[in-house]
C-alpha positions in Angstrom: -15.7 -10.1 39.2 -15.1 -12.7 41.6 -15.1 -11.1 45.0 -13.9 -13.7 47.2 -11.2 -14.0 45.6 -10.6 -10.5 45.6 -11.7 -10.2 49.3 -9.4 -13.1 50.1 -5.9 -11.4 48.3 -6.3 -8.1 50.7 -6.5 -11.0 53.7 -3.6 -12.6 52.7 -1.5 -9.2 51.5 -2.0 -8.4 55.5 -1.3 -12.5 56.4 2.6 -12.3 54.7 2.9 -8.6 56.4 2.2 -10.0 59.8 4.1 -12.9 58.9 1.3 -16.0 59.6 -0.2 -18.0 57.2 -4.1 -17.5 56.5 -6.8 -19.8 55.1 -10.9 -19.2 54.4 -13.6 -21.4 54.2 -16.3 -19.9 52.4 -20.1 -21.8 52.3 -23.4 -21.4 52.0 -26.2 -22.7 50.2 -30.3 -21.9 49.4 -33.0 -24.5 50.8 -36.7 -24.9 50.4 -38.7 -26.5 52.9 -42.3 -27.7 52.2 -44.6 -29.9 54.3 -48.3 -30.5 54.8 -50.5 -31.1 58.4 -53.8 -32.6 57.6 -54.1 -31.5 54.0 -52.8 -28.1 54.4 -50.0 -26.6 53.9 -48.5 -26.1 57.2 -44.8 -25.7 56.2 -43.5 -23.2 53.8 -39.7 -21.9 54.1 -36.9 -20.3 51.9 -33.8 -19.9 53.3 -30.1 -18.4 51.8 -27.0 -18.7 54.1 -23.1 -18.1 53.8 -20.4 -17.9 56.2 -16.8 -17.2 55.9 -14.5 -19.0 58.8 -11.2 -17.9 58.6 -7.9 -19.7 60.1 -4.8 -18.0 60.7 -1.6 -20.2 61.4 1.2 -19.2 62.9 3.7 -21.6 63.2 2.7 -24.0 66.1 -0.3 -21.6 67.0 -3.9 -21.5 65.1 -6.7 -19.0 65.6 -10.1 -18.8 64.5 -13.1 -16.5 63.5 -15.8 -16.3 62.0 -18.6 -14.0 59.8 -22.2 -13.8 58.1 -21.3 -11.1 57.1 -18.8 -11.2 53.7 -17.7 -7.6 52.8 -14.5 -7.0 52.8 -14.2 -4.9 55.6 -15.9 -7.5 57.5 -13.4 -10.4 56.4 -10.5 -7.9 57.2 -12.3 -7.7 60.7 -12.5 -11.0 61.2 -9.1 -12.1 59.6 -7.9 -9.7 62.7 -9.7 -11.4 65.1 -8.3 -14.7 64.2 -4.9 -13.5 64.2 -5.5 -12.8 67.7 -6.6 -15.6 68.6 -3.9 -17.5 66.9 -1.4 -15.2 69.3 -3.2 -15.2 72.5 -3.9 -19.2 72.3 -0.5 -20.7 72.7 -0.3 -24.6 71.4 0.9 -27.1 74.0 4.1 -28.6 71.6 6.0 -26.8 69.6 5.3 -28.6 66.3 4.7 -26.3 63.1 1.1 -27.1 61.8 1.2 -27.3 57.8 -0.9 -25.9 55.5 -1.9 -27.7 52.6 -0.5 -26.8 48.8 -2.2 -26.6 45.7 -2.5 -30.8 44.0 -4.7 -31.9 41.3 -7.7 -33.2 42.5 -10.7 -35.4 41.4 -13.2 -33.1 40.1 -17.1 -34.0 40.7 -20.3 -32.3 38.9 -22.8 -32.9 41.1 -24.4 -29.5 40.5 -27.6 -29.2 38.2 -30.0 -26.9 39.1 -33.9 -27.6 37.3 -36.0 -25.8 36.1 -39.0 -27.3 38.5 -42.2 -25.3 39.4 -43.3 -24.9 42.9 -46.4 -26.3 41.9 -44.6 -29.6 41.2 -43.0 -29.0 44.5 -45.8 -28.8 46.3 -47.3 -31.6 44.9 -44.6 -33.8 46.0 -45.0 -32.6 49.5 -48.8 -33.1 49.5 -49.0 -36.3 48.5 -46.2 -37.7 51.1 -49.3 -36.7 53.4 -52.1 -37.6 51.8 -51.7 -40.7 50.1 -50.1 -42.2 54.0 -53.2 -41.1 55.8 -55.3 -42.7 52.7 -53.3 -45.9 52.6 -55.1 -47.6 55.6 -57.5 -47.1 58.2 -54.8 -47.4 60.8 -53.1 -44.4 60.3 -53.8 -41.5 62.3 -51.9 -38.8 61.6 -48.9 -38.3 59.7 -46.6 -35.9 62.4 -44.0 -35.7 60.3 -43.8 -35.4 56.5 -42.3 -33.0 54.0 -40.1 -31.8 50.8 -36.2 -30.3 50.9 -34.7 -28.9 47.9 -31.2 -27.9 48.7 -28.0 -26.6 47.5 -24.6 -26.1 48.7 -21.0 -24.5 48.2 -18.0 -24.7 49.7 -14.9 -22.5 48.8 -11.1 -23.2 50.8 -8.3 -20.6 50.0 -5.5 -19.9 51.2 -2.1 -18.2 51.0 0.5 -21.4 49.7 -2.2 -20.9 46.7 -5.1 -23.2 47.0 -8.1 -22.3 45.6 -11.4 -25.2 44.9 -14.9 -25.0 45.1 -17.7 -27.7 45.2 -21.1 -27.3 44.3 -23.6 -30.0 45.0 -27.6 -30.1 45.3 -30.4 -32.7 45.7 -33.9 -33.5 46.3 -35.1 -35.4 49.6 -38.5 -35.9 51.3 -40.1 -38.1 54.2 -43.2 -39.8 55.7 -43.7 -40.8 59.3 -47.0 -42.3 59.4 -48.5 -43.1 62.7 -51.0 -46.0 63.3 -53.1 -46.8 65.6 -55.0 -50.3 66.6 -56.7 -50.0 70.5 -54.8 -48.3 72.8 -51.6 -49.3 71.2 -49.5 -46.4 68.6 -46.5 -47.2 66.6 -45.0 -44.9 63.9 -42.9 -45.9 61.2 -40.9 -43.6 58.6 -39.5 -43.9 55.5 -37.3 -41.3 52.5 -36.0 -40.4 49.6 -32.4 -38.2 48.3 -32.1 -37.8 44.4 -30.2 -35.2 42.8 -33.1 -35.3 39.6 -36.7 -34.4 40.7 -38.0 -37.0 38.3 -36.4 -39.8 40.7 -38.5 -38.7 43.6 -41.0 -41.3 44.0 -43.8 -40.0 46.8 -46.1 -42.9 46.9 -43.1 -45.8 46.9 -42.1 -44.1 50.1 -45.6 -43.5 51.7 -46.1 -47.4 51.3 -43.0 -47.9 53.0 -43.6 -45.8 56.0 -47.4 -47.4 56.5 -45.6 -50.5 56.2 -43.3 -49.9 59.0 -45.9 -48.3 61.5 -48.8 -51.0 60.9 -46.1 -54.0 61.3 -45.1 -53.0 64.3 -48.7 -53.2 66.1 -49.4 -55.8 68.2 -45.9 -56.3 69.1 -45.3 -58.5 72.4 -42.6 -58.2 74.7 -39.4 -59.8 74.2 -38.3 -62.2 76.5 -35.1 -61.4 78.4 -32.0 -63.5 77.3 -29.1 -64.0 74.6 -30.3 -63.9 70.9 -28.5 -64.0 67.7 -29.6 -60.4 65.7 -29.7 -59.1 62.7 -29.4 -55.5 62.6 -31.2 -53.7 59.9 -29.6 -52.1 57.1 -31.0 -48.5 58.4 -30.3 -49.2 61.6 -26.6 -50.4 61.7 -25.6 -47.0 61.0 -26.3 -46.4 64.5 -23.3 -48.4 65.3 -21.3 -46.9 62.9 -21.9 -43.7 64.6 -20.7 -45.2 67.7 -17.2 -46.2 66.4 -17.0 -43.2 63.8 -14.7 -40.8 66.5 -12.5 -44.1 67.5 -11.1 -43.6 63.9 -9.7 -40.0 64.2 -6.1 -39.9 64.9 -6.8 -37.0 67.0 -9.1 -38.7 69.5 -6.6 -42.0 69.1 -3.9 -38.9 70.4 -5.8 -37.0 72.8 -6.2 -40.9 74.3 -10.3 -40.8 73.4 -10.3 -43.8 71.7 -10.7 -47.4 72.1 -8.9 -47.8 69.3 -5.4 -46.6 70.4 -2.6 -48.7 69.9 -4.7 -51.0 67.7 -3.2 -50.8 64.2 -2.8 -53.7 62.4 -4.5 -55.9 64.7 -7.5 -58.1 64.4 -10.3 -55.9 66.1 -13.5 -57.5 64.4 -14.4 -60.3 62.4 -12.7 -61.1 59.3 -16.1 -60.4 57.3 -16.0 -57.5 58.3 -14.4 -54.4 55.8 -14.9 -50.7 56.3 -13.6 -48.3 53.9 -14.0 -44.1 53.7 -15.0 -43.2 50.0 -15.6 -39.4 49.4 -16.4 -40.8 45.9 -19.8 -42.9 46.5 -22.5 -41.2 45.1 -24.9 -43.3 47.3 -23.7 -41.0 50.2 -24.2 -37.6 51.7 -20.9 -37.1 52.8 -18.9 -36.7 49.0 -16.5 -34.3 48.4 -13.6 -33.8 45.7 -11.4 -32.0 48.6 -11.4 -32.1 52.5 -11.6 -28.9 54.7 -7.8 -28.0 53.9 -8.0 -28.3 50.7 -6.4 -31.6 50.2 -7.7 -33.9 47.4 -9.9 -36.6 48.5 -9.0 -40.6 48.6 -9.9 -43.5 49.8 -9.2 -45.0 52.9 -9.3 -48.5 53.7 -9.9 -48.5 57.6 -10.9 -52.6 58.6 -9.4 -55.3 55.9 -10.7 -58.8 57.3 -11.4 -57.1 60.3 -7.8 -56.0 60.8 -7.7 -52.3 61.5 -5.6 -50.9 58.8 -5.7 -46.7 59.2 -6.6 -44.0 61.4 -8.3 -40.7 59.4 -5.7 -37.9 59.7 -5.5 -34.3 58.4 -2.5 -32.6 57.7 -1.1 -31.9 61.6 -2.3 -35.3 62.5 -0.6 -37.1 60.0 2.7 -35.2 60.7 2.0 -35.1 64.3 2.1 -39.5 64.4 3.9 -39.9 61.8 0.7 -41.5 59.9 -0.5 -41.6 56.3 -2.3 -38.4 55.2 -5.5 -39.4 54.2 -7.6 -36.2 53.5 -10.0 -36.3 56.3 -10.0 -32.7 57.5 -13.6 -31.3 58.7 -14.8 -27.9 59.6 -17.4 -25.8 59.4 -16.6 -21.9 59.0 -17.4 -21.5 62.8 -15.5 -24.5 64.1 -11.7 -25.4 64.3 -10.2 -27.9 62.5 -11.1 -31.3 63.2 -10.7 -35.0 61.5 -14.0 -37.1 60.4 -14.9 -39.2 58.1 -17.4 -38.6 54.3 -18.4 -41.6 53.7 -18.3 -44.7 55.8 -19.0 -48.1 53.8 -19.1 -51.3 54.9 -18.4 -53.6 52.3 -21.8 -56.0 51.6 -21.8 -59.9 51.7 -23.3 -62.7 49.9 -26.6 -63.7 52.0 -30.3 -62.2 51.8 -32.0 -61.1 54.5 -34.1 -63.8 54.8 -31.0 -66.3 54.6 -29.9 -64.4 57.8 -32.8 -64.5 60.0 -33.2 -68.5 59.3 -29.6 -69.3 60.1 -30.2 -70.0 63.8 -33.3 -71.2 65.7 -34.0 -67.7 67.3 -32.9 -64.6 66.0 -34.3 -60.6 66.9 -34.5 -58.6 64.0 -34.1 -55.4 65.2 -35.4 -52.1 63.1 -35.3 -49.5 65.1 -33.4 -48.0 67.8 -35.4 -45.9 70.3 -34.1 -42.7 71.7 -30.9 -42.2 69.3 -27.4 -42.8 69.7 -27.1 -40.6 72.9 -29.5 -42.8 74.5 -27.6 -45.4 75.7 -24.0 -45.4 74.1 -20.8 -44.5 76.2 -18.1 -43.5 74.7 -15.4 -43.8 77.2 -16.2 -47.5 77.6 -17.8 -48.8 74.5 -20.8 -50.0 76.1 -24.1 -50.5 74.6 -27.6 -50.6 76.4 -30.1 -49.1 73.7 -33.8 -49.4 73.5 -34.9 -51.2 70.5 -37.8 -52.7 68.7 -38.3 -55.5 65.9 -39.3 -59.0 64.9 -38.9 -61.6 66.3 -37.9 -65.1 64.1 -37.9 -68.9 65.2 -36.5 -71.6 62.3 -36.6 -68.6 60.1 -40.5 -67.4 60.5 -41.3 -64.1 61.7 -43.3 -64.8 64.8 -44.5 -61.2 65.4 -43.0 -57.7 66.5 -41.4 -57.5 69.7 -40.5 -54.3 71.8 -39.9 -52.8 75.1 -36.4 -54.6 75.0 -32.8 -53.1 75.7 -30.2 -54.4 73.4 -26.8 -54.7 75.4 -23.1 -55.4 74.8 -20.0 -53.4 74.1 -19.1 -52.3 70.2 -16.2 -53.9 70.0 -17.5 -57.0 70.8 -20.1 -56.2 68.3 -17.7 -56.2 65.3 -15.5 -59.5 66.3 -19.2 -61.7 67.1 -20.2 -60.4 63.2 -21.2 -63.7 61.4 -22.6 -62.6 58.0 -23.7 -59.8 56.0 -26.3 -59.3 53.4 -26.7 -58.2 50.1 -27.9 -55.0 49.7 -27.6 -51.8 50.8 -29.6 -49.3 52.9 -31.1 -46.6 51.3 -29.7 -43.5 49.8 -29.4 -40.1 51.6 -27.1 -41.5 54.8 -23.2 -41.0 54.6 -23.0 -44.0 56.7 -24.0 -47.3 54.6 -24.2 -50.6 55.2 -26.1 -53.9 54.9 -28.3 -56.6 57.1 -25.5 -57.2 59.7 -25.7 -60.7 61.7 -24.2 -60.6 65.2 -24.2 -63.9 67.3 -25.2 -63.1 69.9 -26.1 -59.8 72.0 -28.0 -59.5 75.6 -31.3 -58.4 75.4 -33.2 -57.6 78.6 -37.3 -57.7 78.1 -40.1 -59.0 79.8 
C-alpha cells in the first residue's frame, strides 16, 4: 500500500474543496556515521529522518508548513496550517504562481543498496586514522577523520497530477591530518564519494591529506604585492559559491544581484564557460526533477564569458518573462527558492604545471582560511580572504607561503581569467572546476 500517496489524495480532496492548489515534498533518508580518535572508536551514529513540507497555492498567494511527523492526521494538520498561511500572507503583485504539470522526465538509477558488513565499515573508518598518524613522524593527531554511508529520497506531488521520486546513496570518508615541525602546525585534508564501497580507497586519501599538512610547514610569509594566481581545483569552488546567488532570477528581481541587467553581455573572459548539469555524475547536486517537479535540463549560464541565462523556477520564469530552466529548490521546511545542482566550469587545455610557469611569479593558492563568510560581500562583490599556498618563480615552487589576504572583486576575477587546466577537482562537490589562472589579484602579506 503506498501511503503517501494515499495520505496525499485526502490533502488534495480537501485542496479542490477549498479551492487552492496543494503540493508535498516528501524526504528523508538513513545515514551511518563512523569515526576513530586515537585508535578508538570515538564515533558511532545511526540516524533515519523524513519530513513532509507542504505548499498550498492560491492564486497569487503561497503558504507553507511543515511535519516529522507523516500520519495522515498529521499531514491533514499541517496541509491546514499552510492553507493559512497561504491566506493570511498576502503576495505583493497580483500575478497567479503556476504549478508544475506532469512531463516525461529523464529517469536516473542511482540507488543500490550493498550488502556490506559493519565490520568492513569500520575498517574503512579505522584505517583513515591510523594509517595518517603512521604515515610520518610529523603528524600529530588526526582531529578529524571518519566514514558516511548515506541514503536519500525525495517524493513531489501535487494536485495538476505530478507524482516522481528519486532515490540516491553513496559512500564518502575523510582525513585531516595535522603535523607538526617546532612550534609551527599545519593541517591538511583530503576525501572520497563513491556510490560502490569497493571504490573507496582509505590509504590513497590518507597519503593525500599527509601530503597536504607536511607541505605546508615551513611556510614564509608572502610578500605584499600584485601576483598572477592559480587557484586550485578544490579551492575555486569557493568562488563559485560567491557568484552562485547572482544567477537566480529571483535575487537578479529582488535587485540582490550583480548580475542584473547583464544578459547577453561579456561579464568574464572568453575562456571562461559555466554550465548547470543535474546530469553529472561527478556531482552531489544530480537530480532527474527540480523541487516542483519539473524535469531537469541543462543550462548553459557563461558562453565565452557572455552571460547567457539566469536559473528560474516556474514563477520566476513567468514572472520575467525568462526561459524555464528547472532550477526550483526547497527543502520540506523552506519556501520555494531558485539554485543551482551542479555548477561546471568547462576545463581547458594546460596542466597545472604549465600554469604556474607561465609568468615569472605566480601564488598558487590551496586553501582558503576561514570559509566563504570570511571575507566575501555580497552586496559589493568584494573579496579580501585569508589564504595559504606556494609560492612559484620561472615555474619552481620556492616554498609555501601564508599569512596573506587575497583581494579583488569577483567580477573582476572572471574577466582577468587567463587559462584553465586540465583536470578536474575531486568527486563529492556539486561545484566543479579546474586549476584556474587569474592575472593578477592583490595580495597583502608581510
Amino acid at each position: 500500500m503506498d501511503s503517501i500517496k494515499e495520505n496525499f489524495q485526502k490533502i488534495a480532496a480537501e485542496a479542490k474543496q477549498d479551492g487552492v492548489k496543494v503540493e508535498m515534498l516528501f524526504s528523508g533518508g538513513e545515514n551511518l556515521r563512523l569515526g576513530f580518535q586515537k585508535k578508538k572508536l570515538e564515533k558511532f551514529e545511526s540516524t533515519q529522518t523524513q519530513m513532509a513540507g507542504i505548499r498550498v497555492v492560491a492564486g497569487a498567494n503561497q503558504g507553507y508548513a511543515y511535519t516529522e511527523n507523516t500520519s495522515s492526521e498529521a499531514l491533514l494538520r499541517t496541509y491546514k496550517e499552510a492553507l493559512n498561511n497561504a491566506r493570511t500572507v498576502q503576495a505583493p503583485d497580483a500575478i497567479e504562481v503556476p504549478m508544475m504539470k506532469p512531463q516525461p522526465y529523464q529517469a536516473m538509477n542511482l540507488f543500490n543498496p550493498e550488502e556490506i558488513s559493519m565490520e568492513k565499515k569500520m575498517e574503512v573508518a579505522r584505517l583513515l586514522e591510523e594509517k595518517a598518524l603512521e604515515a610520518d613522524p610529523r603528524i600529530q593527531a588526526v582531529p578529524y577523520s571518519g566514514f558516511n554511508e548515506s541514503s536519500s529520497f525525495r517524493r513531489i506531488l501535487n494536485t495538476e497530477g505530478v507524482d516522481l521520486e528519486f532515490k540516491q546513496n553513496y559512500y564518502t570518508g575523510y582525513s585531516s591530518p595535522l603535523a607538526k615541525e617546532g612550534e609551527v602546525t599545519k593541517m591538511g585534508g583530503e576525501g572520497f564519494f563513491v556510490r560502490s564501497f569497493q571504490d573507496a580507497k582509505p590509504e590513497d586519501v590518507v597519503r593525500e591529506g599527509v601530503k597536504k599538512a607536511t607541505e605546508r610547514l615551513g611556510a614564509t610569509k608572502l610578500k605584499t604585492g600584485n601576483y598572477a594566481v592559480v587557484i586550485d581545483r578544490e579551492e575555486f569552488s569557493t568562488v563559485l559559491q560567491m557568484m552562485a546567488s547572482y544567477l537566480s532570477a529571483k535575487d537578479v528581481y529582488e535587485d540582490k544581484s550583480l548580475l542584473k541587467g547583464k544578459l547577453g553581455q561579456k561579464i568574464a573572459s572568453e575562456k571562461f564557460q559555466l554550465i548547470d548539469d543535474p546530469f553529472e555524475t561527478r556531482g552531489t547536486g544530480l537530480r532527474p526533477f527540480d523541487s516542483e517537479g519539473a524535469p531537469s535540463q541543462k543550462t548553459v549560464l557563461f558562453e565565452n564569458g557572455v552571460l547567457k541565462n539566469y536559473l528560474t523556477n516556474l514563477e520566476y520564469a513567468k514572472r520575467m518573462n525568462l526561459p524555464h530552466t528547472a532550477s526550483a529548490a526547497r527543502s520540506p521546511a523552506s519556501p520555494m527558492d531558485i539554485g543551482p545542482t551542479n555548477l561546471v566550469v568547462a576545463k581547458g587545455d594546460k596542466t597545472l604545471q604549465q600554469l604556474l610557469s607561465k609568468y615569472d611569479k605566480v601564488v598558487h593558492v590551496t586553501s582558503f582560511e576561514g570559509g566563504l563568510h570570511a571575507g566575501f560581500k555580497d552586496s559589493t562583490g568584494d573579496i579580501s580572504m585569508p589564504a595559504e599556498g606556494f609560492l612559484y618563480e620561472n615555474g619552481k615552487c620556492v616554498g609555501p607561503v601564508d599569512q596573506f589576504v587575497m583581494s579583488g572583486n569577483v567580477l573582476d576575477l572572471l574577466r582577468d581569467i587567463d587559462e584553465l587546466g586540465d583536470t578536474y577537482n575531486r568527486e563529492g562537490n556539486s561545484l566543479i572546476a579546474p586549476d584556474v589562472l587569474v592575472k593578477s589579484l592583490s595580495f597583502a602579506g608581510a
